[in-house]
C-alpha positions as a Markdown table, in Angstrom:
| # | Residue | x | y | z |
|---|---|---|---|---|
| 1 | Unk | 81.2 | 97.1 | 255.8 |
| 2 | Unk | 80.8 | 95.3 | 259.3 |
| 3 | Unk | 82.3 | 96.9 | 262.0 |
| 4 | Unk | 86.2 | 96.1 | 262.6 |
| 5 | Unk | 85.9 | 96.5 | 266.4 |
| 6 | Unk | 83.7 | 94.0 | 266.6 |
| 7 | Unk | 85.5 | 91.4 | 264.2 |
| 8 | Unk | 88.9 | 92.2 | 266.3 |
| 9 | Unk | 86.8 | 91.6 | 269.5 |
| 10 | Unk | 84.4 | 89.3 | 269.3 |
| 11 | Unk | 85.7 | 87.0 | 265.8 |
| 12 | Unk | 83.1 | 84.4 | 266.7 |
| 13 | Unk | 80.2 | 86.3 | 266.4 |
| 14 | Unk | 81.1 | 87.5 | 262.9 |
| 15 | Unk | 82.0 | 83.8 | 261.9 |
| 16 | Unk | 78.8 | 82.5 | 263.3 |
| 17 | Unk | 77.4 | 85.6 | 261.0 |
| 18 | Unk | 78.8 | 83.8 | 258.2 |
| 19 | Unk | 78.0 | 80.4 | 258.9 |
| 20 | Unk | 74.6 | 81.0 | 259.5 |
| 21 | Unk | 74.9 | 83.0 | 256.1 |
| 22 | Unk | 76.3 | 79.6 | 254.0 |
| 23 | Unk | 79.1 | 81.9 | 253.8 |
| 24 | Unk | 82.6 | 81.4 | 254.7 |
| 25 | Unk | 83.4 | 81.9 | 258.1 |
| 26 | Unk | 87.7 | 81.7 | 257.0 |
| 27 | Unk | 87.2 | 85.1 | 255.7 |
| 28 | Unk | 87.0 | 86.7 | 259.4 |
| 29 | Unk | 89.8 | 84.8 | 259.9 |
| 30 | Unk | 92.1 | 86.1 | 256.7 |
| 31 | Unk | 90.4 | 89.9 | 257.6 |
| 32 | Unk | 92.1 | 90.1 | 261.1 |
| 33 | Unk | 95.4 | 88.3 | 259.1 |
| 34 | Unk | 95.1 | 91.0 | 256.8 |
| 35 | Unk | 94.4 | 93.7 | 259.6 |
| 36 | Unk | 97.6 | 93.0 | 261.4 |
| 37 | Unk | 99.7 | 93.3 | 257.9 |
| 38 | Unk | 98.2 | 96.5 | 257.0 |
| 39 | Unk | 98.6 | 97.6 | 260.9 |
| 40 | Unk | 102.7 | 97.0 | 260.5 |
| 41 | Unk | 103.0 | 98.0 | 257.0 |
| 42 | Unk | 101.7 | 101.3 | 258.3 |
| 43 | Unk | 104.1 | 101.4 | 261.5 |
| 44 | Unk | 106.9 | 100.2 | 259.0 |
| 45 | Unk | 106.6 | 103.0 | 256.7 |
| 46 | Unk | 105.5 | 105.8 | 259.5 |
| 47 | Unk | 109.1 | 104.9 | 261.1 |
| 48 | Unk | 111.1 | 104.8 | 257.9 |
| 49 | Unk | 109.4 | 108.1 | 256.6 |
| 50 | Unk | 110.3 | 109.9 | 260.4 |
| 51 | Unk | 113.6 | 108.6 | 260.0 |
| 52 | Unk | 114.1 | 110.1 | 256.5 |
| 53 | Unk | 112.3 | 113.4 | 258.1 |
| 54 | Unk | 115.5 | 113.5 | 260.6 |
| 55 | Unk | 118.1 | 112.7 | 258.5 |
| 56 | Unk | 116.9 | 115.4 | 256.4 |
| 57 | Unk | 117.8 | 117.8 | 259.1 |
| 58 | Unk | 121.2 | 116.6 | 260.4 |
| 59 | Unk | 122.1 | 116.9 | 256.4 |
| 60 | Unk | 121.8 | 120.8 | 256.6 |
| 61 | Unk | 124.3 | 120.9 | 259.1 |
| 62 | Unk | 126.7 | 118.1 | 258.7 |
| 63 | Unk | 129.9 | 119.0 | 256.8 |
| 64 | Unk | 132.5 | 116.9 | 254.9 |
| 65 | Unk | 132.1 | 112.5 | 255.5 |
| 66 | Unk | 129.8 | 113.2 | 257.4 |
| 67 | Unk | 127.5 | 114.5 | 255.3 |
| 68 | Unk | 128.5 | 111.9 | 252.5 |
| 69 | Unk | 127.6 | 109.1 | 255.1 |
| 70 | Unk | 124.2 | 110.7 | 255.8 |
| 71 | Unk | 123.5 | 111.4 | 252.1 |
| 72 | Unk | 124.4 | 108.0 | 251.4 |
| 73 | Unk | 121.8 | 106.9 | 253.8 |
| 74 | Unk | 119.6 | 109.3 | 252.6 |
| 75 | Unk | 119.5 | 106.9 | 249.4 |
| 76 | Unk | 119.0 | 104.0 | 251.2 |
| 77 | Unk | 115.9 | 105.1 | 253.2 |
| 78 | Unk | 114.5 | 106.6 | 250.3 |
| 79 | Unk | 114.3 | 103.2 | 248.9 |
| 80 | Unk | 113.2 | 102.0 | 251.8 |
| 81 | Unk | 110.7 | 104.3 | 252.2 |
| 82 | Unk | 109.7 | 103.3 | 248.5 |
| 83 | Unk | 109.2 | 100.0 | 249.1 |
| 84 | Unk | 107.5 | 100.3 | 252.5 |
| 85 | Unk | 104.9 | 102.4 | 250.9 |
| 86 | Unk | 103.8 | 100.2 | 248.4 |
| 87 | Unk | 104.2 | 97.5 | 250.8 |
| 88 | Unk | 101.5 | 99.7 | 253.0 |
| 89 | Unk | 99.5 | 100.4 | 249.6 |
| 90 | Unk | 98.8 | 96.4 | 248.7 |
| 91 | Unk | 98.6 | 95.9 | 252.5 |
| 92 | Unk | 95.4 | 98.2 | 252.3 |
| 93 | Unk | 93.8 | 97.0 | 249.5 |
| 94 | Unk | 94.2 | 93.2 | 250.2 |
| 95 | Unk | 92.9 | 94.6 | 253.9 |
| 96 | Unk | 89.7 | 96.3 | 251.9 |
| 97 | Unk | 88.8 | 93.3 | 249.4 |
| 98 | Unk | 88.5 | 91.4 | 252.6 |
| 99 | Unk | 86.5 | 93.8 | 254.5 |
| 100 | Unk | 84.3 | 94.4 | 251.8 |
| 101 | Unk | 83.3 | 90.1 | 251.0 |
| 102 | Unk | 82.3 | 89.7 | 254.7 |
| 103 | Unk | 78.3 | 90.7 | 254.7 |
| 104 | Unk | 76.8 | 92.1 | 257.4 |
| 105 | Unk | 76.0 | 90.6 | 260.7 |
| 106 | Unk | 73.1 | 89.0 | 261.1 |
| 107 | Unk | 70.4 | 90.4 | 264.1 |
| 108 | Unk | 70.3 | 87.1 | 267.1 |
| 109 | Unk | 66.8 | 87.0 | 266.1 |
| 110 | Unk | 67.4 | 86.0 | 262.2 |
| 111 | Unk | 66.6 | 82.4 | 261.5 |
| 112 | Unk | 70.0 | 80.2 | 260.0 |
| 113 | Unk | 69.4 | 79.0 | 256.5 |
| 114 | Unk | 68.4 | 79.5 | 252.9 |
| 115 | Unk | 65.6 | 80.7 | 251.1 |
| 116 | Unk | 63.5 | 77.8 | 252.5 |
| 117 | Unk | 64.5 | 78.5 | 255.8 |
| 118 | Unk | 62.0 | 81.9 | 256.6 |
| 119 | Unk | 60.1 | 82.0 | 260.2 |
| 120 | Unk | 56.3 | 82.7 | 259.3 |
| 121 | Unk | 55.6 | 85.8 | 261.9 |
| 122 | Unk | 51.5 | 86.3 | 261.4 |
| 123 | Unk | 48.6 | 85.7 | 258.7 |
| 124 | Unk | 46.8 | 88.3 | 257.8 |
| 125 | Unk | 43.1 | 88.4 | 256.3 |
| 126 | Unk | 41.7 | 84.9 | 254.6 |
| 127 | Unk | 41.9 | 83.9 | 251.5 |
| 128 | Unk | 38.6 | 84.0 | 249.3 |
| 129 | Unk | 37.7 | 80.9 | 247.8 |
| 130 | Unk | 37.6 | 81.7 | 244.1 |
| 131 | Unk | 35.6 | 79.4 | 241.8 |
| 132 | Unk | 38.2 | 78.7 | 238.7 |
| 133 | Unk | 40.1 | 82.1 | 239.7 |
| 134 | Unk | 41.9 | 83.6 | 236.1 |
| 135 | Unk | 45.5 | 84.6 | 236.5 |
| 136 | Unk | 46.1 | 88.6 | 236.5 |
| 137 | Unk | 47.6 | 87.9 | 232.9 |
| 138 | Unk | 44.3 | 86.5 | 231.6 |
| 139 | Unk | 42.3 | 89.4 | 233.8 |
| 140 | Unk | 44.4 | 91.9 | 232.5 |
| 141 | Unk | 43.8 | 91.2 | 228.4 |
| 142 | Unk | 40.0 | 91.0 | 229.2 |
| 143 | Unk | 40.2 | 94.3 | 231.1 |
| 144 | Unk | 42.4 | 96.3 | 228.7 |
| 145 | Unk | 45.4 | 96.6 | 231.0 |
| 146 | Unk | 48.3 | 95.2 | 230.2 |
| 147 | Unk | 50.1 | 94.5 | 226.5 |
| 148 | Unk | 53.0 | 91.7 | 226.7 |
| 149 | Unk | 53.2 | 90.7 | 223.3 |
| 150 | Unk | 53.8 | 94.6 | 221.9 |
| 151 | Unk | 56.5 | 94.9 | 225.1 |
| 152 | Unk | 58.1 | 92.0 | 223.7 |
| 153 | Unk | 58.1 | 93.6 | 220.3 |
| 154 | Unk | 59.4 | 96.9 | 221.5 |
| 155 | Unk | 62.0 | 96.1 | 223.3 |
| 156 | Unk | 62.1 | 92.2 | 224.7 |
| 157 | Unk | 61.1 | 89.3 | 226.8 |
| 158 | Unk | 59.9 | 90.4 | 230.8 |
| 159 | Unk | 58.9 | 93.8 | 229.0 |
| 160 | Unk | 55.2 | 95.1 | 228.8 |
| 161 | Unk | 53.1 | 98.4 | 228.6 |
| 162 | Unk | 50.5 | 98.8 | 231.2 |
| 163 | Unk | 47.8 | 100.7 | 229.0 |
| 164 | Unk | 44.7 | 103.0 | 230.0 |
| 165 | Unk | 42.9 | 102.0 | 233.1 |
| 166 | Unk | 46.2 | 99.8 | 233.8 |
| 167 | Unk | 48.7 | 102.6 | 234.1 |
| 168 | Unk | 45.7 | 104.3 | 235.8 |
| 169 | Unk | 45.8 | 101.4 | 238.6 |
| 170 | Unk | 49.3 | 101.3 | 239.2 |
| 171 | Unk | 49.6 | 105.5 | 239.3 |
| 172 | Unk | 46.9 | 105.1 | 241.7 |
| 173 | Unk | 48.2 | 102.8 | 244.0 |
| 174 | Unk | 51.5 | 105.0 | 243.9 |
| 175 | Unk | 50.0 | 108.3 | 244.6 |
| 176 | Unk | 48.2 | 106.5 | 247.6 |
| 177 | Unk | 51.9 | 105.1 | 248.9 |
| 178 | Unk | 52.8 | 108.9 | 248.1 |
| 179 | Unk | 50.4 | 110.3 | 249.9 |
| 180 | Unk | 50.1 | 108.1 | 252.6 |
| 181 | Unk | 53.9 | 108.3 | 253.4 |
| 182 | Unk | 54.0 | 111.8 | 253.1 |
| 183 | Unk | 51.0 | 111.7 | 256.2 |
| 184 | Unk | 53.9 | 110.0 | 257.7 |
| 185 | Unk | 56.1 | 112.0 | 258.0 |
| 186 | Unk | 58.8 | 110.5 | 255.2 |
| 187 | Unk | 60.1 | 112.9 | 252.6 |
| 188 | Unk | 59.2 | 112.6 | 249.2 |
| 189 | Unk | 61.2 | 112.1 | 246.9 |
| 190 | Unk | 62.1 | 111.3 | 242.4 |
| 191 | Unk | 65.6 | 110.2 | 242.6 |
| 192 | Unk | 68.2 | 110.0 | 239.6 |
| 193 | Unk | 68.3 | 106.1 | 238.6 |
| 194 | Unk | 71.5 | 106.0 | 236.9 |
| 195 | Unk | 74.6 | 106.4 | 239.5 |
| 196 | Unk | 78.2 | 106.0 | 240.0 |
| 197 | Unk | 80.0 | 102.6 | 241.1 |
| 198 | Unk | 80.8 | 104.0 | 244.3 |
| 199 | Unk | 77.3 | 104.3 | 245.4 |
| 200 | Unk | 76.0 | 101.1 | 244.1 |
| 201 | Unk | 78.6 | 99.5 | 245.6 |
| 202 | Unk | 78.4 | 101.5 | 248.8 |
| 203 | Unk | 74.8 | 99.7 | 249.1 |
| 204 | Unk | 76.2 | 96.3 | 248.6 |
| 205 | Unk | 74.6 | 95.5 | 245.3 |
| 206 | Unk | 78.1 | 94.6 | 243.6 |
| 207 | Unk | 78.7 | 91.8 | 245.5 |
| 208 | Unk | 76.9 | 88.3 | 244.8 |
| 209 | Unk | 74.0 | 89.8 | 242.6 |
| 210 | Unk | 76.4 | 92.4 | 240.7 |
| 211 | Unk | 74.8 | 90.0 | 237.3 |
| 212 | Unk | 71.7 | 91.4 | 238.5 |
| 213 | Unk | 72.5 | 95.3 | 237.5 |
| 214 | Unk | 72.6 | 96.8 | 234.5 |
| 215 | Unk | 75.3 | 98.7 | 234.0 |
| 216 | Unk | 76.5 | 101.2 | 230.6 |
| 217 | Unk | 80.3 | 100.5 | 230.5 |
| 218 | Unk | 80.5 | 103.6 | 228.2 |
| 219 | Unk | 79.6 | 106.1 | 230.6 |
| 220 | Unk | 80.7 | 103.9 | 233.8 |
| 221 | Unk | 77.1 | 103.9 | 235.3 |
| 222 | Unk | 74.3 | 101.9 | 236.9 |
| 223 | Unk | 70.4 | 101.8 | 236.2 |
| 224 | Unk | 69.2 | 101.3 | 239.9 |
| 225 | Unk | 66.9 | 98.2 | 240.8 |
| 226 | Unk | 65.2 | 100.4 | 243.5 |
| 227 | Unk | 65.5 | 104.0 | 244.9 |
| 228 | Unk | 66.8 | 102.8 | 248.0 |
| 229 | Unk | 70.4 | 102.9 | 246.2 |
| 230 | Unk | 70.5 | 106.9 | 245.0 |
| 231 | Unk | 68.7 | 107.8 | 249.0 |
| 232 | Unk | 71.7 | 105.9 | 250.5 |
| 233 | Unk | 73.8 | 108.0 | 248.3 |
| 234 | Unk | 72.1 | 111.3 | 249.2 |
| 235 | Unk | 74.1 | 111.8 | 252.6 |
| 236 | Unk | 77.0 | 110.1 | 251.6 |
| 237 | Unk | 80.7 | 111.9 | 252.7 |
| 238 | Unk | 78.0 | 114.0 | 255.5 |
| 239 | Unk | 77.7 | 114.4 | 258.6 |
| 240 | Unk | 73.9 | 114.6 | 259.6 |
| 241 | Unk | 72.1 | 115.9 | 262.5 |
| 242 | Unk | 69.7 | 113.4 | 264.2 |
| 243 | Unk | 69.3 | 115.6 | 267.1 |
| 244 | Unk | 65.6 | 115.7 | 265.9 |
| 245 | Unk | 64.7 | 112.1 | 264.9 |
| 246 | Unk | 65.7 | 110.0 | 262.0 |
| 247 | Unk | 65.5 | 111.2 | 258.1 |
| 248 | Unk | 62.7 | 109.4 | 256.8 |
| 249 | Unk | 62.4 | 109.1 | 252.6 |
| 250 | Unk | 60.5 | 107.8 | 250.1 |
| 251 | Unk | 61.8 | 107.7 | 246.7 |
| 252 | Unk | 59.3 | 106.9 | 243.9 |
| 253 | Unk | 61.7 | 105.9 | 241.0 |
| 254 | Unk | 61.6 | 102.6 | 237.9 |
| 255 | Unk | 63.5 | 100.4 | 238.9 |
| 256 | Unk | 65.9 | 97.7 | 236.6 |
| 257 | Unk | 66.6 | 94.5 | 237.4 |
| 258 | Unk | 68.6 | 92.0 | 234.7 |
| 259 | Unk | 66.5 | 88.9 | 236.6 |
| 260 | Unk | 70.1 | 86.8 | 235.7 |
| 261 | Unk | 69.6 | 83.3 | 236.7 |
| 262 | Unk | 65.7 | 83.2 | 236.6 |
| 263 | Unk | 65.5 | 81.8 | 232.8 |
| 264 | Unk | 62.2 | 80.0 | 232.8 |
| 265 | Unk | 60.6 | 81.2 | 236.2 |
| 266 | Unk | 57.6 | 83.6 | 236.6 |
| 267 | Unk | 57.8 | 83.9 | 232.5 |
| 268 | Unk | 53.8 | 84.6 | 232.0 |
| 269 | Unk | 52.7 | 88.4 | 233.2 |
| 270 | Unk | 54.4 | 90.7 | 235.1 |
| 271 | Unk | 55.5 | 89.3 | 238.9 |
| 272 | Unk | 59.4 | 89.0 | 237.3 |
| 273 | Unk | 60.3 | 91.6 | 234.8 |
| 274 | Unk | 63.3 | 93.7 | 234.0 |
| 275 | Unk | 61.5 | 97.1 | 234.6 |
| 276 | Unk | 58.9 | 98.3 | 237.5 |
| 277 | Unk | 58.0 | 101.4 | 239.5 |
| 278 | Unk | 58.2 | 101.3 | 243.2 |
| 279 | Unk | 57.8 | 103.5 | 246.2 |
| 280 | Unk | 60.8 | 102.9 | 248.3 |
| 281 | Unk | 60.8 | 104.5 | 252.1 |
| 282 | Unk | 64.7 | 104.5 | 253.3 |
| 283 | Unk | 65.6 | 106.0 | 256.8 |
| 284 | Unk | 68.8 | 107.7 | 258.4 |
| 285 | Unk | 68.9 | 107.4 | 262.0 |
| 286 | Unk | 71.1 | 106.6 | 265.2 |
| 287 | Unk | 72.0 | 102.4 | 265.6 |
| 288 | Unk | 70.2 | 102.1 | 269.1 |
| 289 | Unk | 67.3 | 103.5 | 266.7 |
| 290 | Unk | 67.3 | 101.1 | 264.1 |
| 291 | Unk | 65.1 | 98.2 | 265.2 |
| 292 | Unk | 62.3 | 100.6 | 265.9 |
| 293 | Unk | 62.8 | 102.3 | 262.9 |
| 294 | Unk | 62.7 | 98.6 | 261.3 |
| 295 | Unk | 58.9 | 98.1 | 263.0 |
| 296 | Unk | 57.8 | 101.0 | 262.0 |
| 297 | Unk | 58.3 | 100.6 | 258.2 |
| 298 | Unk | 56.8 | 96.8 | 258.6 |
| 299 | Unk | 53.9 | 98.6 | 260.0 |
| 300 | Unk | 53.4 | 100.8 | 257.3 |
| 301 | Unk | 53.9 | 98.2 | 255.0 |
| 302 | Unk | 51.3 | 96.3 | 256.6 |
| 303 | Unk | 48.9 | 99.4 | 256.1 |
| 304 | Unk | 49.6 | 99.8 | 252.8 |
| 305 | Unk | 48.6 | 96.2 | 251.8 |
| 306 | Unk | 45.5 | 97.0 | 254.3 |
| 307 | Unk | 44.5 | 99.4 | 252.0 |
| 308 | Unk | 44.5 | 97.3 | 248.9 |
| 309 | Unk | 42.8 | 94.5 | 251.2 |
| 310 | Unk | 44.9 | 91.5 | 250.0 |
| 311 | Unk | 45.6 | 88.2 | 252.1 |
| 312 | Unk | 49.2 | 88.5 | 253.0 |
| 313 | Unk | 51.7 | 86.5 | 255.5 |
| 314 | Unk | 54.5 | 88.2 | 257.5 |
| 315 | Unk | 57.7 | 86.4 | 257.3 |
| 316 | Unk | 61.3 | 86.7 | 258.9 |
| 317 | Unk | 63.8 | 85.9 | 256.1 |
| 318 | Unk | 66.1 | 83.7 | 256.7 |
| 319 | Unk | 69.9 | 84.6 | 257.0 |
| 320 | Unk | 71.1 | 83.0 | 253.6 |
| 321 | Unk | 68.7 | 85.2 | 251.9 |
| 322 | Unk | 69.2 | 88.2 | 252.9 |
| 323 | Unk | 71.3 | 90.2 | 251.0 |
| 324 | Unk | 74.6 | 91.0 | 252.0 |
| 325 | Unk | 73.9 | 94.4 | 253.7 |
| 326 | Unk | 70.9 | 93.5 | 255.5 |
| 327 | Unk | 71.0 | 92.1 | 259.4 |
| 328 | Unk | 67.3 | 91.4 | 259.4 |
| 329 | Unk | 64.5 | 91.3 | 256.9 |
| 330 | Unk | 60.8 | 90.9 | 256.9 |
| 331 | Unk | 59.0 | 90.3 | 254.0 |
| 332 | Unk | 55.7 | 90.7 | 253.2 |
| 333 | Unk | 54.0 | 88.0 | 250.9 |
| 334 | Unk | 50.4 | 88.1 | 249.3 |
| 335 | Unk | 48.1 | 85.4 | 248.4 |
| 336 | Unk | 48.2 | 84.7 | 244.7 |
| 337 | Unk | 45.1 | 82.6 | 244.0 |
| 338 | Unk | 45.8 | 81.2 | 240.9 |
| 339 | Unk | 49.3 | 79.8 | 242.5 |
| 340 | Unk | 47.3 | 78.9 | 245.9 |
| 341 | Unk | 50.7 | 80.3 | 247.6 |
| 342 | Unk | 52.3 | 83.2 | 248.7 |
| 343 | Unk | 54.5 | 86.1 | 246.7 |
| 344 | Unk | 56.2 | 88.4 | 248.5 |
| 345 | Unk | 55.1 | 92.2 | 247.4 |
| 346 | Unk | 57.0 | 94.0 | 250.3 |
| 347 | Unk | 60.6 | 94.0 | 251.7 |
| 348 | Unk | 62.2 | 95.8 | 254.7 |
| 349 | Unk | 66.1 | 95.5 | 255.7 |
| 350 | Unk | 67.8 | 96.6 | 258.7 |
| 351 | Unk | 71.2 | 97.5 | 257.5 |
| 352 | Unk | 72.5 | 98.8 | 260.4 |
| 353 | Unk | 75.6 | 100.8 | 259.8 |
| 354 | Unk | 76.7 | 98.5 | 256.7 |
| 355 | Unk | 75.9 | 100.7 | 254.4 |
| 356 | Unk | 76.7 | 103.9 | 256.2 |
| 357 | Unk | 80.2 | 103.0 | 256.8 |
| 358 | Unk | 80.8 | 102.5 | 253.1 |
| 359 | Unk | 79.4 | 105.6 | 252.2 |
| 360 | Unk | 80.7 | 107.6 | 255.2 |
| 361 | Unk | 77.8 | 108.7 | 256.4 |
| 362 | Unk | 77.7 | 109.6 | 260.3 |
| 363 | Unk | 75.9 | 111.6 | 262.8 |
| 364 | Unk | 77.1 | 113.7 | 265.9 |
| 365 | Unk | 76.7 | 112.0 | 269.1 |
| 366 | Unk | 75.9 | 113.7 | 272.7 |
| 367 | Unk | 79.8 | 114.5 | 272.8 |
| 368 | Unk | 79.7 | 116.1 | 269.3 |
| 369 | Unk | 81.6 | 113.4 | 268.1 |
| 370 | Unk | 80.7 | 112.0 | 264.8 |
| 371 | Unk | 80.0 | 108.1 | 264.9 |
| 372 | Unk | 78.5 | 105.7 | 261.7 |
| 373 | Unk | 74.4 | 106.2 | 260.9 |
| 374 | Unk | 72.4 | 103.5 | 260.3 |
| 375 | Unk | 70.1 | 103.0 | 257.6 |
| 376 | Unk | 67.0 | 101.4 | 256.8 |
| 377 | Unk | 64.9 | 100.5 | 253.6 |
| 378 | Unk | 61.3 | 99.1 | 252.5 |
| 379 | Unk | 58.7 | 98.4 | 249.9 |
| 380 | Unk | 56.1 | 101.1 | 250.2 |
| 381 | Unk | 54.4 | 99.7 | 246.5 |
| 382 | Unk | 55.5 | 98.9 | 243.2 |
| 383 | Unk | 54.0 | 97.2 | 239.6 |
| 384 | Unk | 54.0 | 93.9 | 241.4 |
| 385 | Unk | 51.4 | 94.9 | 243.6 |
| 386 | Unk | 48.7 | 94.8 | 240.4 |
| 387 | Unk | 48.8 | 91.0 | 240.4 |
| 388 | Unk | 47.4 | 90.2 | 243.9 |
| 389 | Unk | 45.0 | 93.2 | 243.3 |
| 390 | Unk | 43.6 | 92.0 | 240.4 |
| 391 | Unk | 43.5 | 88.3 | 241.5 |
| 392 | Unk | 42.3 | 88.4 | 244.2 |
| 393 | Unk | 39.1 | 91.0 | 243.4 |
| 394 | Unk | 38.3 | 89.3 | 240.7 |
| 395 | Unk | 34.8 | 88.8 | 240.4 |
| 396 | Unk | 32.6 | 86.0 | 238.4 |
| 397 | Unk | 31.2 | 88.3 | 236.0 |
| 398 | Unk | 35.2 | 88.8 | 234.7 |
| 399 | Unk | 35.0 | 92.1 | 236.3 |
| 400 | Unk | 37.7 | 93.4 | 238.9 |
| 401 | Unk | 36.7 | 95.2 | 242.4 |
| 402 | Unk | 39.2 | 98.5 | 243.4 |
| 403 | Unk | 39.1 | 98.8 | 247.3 |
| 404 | Unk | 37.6 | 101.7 | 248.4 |
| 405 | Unk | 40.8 | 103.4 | 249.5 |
| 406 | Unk | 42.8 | 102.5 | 246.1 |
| 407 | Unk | 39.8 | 103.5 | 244.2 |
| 408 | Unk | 40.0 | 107.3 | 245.5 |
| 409 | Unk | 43.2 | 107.5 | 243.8 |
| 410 | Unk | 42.2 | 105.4 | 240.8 |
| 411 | Unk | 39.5 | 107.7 | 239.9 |
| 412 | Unk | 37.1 | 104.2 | 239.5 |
| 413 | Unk | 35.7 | 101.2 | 241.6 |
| 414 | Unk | 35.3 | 98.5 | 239.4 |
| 415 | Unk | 37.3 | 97.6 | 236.3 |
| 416 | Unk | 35.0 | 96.3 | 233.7 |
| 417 | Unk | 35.9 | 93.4 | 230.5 |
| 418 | Unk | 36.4 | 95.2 | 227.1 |
């Protein structure tokens, strides 16, 4: 949830949030409405219970009509009191709903706009013109690596088994984002993927893409679409102690994702599929922290895809695609030959205290007094990361070159055709 100081204080900012968004800016609007109800349903039913407190005591002594008349009003403000507490009680929730639809504000930096709309930050490395380039699909049959028409079988469309020196490649590459965020200094982590509503909705991911979750009504629980959802929930209801520095995590988890809406795109291979593994890094840390805590994942992002020696492009997303927790996002997209564009392979949110103040998650301050954390999330790898890989080392013999630092955790530098 966004800060209610600041919607109470500065309204203009939040609504220029929203606008920028494509969201409605009316809700700030019907929040601080909503605010000043729940504010004098609570005065309301304060006074009326004090008042019922009091009479209480003159009762004890009063003798005769007296006491009828106070016991008679007794009555009365029990009623009252009745009535003003539910009053208070849809007061709050209608207050909540509200809080809860407004997404977070966006950084000053964040471009306006959709999906279209990103701000292209840097290029990195060139891409390598490729004589007839096959798609990682194609590689991957040839090689031995990757069965979609048995995943389909088994359980589905957008499901697949990676298989020998595939599921070698991708355990690689995350061993290496272990190993190299444990060098780091982030703590490891295998997090549950199945958790309770209030923590995926503590995240945010029960808003606009709550279609994209997979939940089991019978047991009234979620399959995650990333780690980053259990982490937030580690320190939830806690009071942490930054004195030190921020937490830093990486949770290595699969990940589930419906992919509700996107019948008919990405349908060949793997780049959109309903199950993946990822290495997720998440952070805890102090607000006036947060943007430098934001960098430093985008630079470990950056040295991750260095490491698998991939054209990529850096870009700021823009604020309609963002997600409803994040302020600011950079994404980090590879160079897919075989669609001569770009595919994004990394993400990193700032989500400020958006998150943390729906999970109650706060810190001490130099006073000792506990304010709201901030948190922080971002692709360290994941399954996705195979397709640029493979596409872009392809070489014309139909064989596939592993970088030199993947291929010390592969166990092999070349991939060869079956």
């Amino acid at each position: 949830m966004i800060d209610l100081k600041i919607a109470r204080e500065n309204p203009d900012l939040v609504r220029d949030s929203q606008r920028a968004r494509g969201e409605d800016p009316a809700l700030v609007d019907q929040l601080l409405d909503a605010d000043a109800t729940r504010r004098g349903a609570i005065v309301e039913a304060d006074g009326l219970r004090s008042e019922q407190k009091g009479l209480g005591k003159l009762v004890g002594k009063a003798q005769g009509e007296e006491k009828t008349a106070l016991l008679e009003r007794g009555k009365q403000l029990g009623a009252l009191v009745k009535a003003a507490v539910a009053k208070q009680s849809e007061a709050e929730q209608t207050f909540n709903q509200l809080h809860r639809a407004i997404s977070n504000i966006i950084a000053p930096e964040t471009p306006p706009g959709g999906e279209d709309d990103y701000r292209v930050l840097e290029h990195v490395g060139t891409p390598t013109e490729i004589a007839e380039p096959k798609d990682h699909l194609e590689l991957s049959e040839s090689l031995g690596l990757i069965d979609m028409a048995r995943g389909a079988k088994v359980s589905g469309s957008r499901f697949y088994f990676l298989t020998g020196p595939g599921a070698m490649l991708q355990l690689g590459l995350l061993n290496m984002a272990a190993a190299k965020a444990t060098a780091a200094g982030f703590t490891m982590m295998i997090p549950p993927v199945l958790v309770r509503p209030e923590v995926m909705d503590g995240t945010g991911f029960l808003g606009a893409h709550a279609d994209e979750v997979y939940r089991l009504e019978q047991d009234d629980m979620y399959l995650v679409g990333t780690s980053e959802v259990p982490l937030a929930g580690y320190h939830s209801d806690e009071i942490l102690d930054l004195s030190d520095g921020p937490k830093r995590y990486a949770g290595w988890s699969t990940c589930f994702r419906r992919e509700a809406g996107s019948y008919g795109k990405d349908t060949r291979g793997i780049i959109r599929v309903h199950q993946f593994d990822k290495v997720e890094g998440f952070v805890y840390c102090k607000p006036e922290d947060a943007a430098a805590e934001h960098q430093r994942l985008l630079d470990f992002e950056k040295s991750m895809l260095a490491a698998v020696d991939v054209p990529y492009r850096v870009i700021d997303v823009a604020a309609g695609d963002l997600g409803s927790s994040a302020s600011r996002k950079f994404d980090c997209e590879a160079w897919v030959p075989t669609q001569n564009t770009y595919r994004e392979l990394t993400s990193t949110s700032n989500c400020t205290t958006f998150q943390a103040r729906r999970l109650a998650t706060r810190y001490r301050d130099e006073n000792g007094k506990p304010q709201t954390a901030a948190t922080l999330n971002g692709t360290l790898a994941t399954t996705r990361w195979l397709v640029a890989i493979l596409e872009n080392h392809q070489q014309p013999d139909g064989s596939v070159r592993i970088p030199e630092e993947l291929a010390r955790f592969t166990g092999f530098e070349v991939l060869e055709p079956r």
